[in-house]
N, C-alpha and C positions, 0 to 999 in steps of 0.2 A: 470518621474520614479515613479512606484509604491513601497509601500513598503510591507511586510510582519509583518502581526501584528495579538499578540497571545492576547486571553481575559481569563484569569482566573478565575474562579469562574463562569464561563457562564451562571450556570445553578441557581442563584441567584437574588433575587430583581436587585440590582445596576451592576451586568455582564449583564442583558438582558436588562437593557436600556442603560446600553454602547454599545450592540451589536443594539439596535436601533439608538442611537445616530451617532454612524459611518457612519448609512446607511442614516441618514438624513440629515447629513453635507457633505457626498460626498466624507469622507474621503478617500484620495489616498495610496488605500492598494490594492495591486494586491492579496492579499490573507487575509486571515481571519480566524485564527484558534479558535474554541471554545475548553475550556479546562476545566475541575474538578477533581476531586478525582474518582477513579476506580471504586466507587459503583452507580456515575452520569455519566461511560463514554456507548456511542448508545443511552444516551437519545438527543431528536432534539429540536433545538431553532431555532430563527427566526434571519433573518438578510439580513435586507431588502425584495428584492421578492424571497429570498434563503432562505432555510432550511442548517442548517448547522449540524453534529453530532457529538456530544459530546466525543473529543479521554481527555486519561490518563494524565494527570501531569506530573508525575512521568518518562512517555516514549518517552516525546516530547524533539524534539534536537532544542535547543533556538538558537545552533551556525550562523543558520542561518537565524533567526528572527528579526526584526530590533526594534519592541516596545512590550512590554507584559504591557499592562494596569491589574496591580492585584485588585483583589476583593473577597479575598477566607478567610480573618480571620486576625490576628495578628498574630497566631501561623504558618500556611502554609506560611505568610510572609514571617515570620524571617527565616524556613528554607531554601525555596527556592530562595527569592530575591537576598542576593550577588549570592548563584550559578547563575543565569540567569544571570545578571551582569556581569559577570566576563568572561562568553559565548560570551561578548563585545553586549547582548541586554540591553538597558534602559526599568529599571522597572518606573511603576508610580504608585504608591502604596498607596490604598485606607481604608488603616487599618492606627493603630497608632503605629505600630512596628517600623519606622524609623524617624518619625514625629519632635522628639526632640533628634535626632542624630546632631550633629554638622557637621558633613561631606555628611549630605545628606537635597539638598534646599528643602523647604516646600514653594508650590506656588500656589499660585489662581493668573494665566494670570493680569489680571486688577490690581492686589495690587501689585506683586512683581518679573513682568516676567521676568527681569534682570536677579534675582538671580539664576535662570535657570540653567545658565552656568557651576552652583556649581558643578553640575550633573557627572561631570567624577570622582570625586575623589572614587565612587561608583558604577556609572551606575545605580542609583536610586536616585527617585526624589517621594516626599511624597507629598498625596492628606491632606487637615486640614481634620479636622472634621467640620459635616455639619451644624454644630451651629456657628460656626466661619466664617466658606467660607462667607456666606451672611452676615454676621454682619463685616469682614473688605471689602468688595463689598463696604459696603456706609459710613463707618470711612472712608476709604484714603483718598477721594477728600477732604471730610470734615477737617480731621487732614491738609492736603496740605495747606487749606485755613486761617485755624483760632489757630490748633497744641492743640489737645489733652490732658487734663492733668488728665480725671479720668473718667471713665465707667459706667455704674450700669444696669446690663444687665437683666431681668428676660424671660427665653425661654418659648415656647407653642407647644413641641414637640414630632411630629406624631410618631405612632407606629412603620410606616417601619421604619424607623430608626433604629430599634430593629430586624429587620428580620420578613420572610415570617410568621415563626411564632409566632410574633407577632401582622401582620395582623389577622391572623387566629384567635388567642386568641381574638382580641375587635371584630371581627365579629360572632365569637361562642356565648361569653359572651351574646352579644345583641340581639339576637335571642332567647336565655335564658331566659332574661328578659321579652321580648314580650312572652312567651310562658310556662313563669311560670318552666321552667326548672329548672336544679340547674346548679348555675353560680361558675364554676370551673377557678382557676391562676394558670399558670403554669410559664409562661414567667416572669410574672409582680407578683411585693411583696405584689397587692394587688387587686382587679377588675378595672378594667378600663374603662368597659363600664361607663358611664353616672356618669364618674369618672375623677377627676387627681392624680396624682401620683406625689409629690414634692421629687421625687429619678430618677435620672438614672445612670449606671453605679453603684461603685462600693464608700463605703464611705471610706476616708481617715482621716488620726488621728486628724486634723482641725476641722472638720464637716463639710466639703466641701466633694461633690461626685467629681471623676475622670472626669466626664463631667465637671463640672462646673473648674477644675485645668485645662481642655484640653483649653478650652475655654483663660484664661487667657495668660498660655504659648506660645497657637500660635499666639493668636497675639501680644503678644511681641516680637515676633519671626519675623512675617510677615512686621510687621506697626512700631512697636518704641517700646525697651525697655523699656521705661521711661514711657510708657502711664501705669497709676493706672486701671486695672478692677476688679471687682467684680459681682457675676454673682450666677444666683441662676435657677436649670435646672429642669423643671418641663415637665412628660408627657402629653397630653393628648387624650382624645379619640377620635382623628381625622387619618387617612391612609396615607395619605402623604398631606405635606407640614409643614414645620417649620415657629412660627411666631416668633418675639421678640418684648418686649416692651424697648425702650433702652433711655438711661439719660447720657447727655453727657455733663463734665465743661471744657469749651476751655480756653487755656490762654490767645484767643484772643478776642473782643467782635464778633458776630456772629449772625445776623437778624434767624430770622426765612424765610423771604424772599430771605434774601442772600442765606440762605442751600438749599431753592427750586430750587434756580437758578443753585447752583453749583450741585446739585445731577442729576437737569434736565439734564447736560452739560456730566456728569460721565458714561464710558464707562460699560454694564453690570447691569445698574439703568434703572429702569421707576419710576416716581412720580405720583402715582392718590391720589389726597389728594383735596377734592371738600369740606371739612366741610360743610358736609350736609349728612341726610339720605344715607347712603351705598354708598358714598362717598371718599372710599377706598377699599382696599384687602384684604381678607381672604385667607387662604390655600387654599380653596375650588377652586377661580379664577387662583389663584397660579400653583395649579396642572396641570403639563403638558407642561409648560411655563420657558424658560430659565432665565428669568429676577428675580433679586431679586428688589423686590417693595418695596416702600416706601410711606407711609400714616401717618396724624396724626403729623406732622411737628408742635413745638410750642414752644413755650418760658417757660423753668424752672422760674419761677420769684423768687423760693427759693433760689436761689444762681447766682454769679456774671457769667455770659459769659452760660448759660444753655440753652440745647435744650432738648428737650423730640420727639423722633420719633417712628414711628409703621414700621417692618420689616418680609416682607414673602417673602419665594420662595420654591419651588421644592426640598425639601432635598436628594430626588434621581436622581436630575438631579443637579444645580449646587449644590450640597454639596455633590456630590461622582462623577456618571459618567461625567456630560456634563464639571466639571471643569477639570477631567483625559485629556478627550478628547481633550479639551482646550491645555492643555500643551503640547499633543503631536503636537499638532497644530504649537507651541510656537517652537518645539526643529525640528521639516521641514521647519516653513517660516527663520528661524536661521542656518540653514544647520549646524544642528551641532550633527546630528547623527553619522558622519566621526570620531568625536573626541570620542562618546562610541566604536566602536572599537579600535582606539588607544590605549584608557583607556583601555581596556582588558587583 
């Protein structure tokens, strides 16, 4: 049986590679609806060896839609996702509008596909944010093996993240630079060409940004309340791929060889960590690539049970679409879209 499945925000960085990602996984959708806002609807995207054209939001009947993977904002979220919901479709929602609701699971497949199930009391089910997805990818096994007791995160993250126009802005900037232009910020608090940025989001009365609070919450959320993080969220001028430098004190002792082994073994992980010359991964390898990597594997010797590792992947593939897509994956091999119309 195929199903029918709507993409929201179509016409966006992270809709047009869920609308690639579908066609590359072979997802079992007898239809495929592209959707935005009235002033993106007759424009065409791609999907797979199809053109698809862009219909209204607003005019589309979800009653008989079976998954809406969203990706249109926080704001288009919150108003539309219970309505579609409630139409008995399951939203999978890729903004932070539902994120830290209690009645609606926050999942990345490999950490916490269980929780899944949570999904009726809403007919929504939330994507993390793409700083988190990759960073509990390779905490579970970890925490499974040796148990977690504190964090120390510092991110290395690309523009998309920020939207198209935010590519646009470090590709304008830089062209600027080479060309003697004047280098205009529109997106960004400050240039970012041949630049970083230690802000993203929005700051909070701590001195912590919203990114760096999203970061802690969910994986409390996801992995173990009780795990301590701290986390400090920095741009930089790269396109896509997120990296992290990340410091971890286990309650248990933990080799640096033991973690190769068990990260080697962990579903959604690759290790290239050769200590030597380019002997690991950058965004640049990262882009394009499902897997969150891991490089740089070593022992804190400042403190008791310490590892120190290097962390990249795809922030528009598993830190928005390829993990939506994942889920929906999660809620047909579960036969449990029966139960969103129930929930209805």
């Amino acid at each position: 049986m195929g199903y029918k499945v709507a993409v929201v925000g179509a016409t966006g960085n992270v809709g047009r590679e869920i609308l690639d990602i579908l066609a590359e996984r072979a997802f079992p959708a007898d239809e495929v609806v592209a959707l935005a806002s009235r002033r993106s609807q007759g424009q065409e995207v791609s999907f797979g060896d199809k053109i698809l054209k862009v219909k209204a939001l607003d005019t589309h009947d979800f009653s008989d839609t079976d998954i809406c993977l969203m990706s249109a904002g926080g704001e288009t979220s919150k108003e539309w996702s219970p309505r579609i919901g409630q139409a008995g479709c399951v939203v999978i929602d890729n903004s932070s509008a539902f994120r830290y609701d209690a009645d609606v699971p926050l999942i990345v497949p490999e950490v916490n596909a269980d929780a899944v199930e949570g999904f009726t009391k809403r007919n929504i089910i939330a994507n993390p944010n793409c700083s988190t997805a990759q960073l509990v990818v390779a905490l579970k096994p970890l925490h499974e093996a040796a148990g977690i007791r504190r964090v120390v995160v510092s991110t290395y993250q690309s523009v998309s993240g920020a939207g198209k126009e935010a590519m646009d802005e470090l590709f304008n900037q830089t062209r600027a630079v080479f060309t003697a232009g004047e280098v205009t910020s529109a997106k960004f608090t400050k240039r970012i060409a041949f630049n970083v940025i230690p802000h993203i989001d929005v700051f909070m009365e701590d001195g912590y940004t919203k990114e760096e609070w999203k970061m802690v919450a969910e994986t409390k959320k996801m992995l173990d309340p009780k795990i301590k993080l701290t986390a400090t969220a920095v741009r930089v001028p790269v396109f896509i791929g997120h990296a992290e430098s990340v410091n971890v004190e286990f309650e248990r002792p933990i080799t640096p060889e033991q973690a190769t082994e068990i990260l080697r073994a962990a579903p959604g992980v690759l290790v290239v960590d050769k200590r030597e010359n380019g002997g690991y991964i950058t965004p640049h390898e990262a882009a394009g690539e499902d897997a969150t990597y891991i490089s740089r594997i070593r022992e804190d010797a400042t403190i008791e049970n310490g590892l120190n590792f290097w962390c990249v992947s795809d922030n528009l593939r598993k830190g928005a679409a390829l993990n939506a897509v994942q889920i929906a994956e999660v809620l047909i091999n579960r036969k449990l879209l029966n139960k969103a119309r129930q929930a209805a």
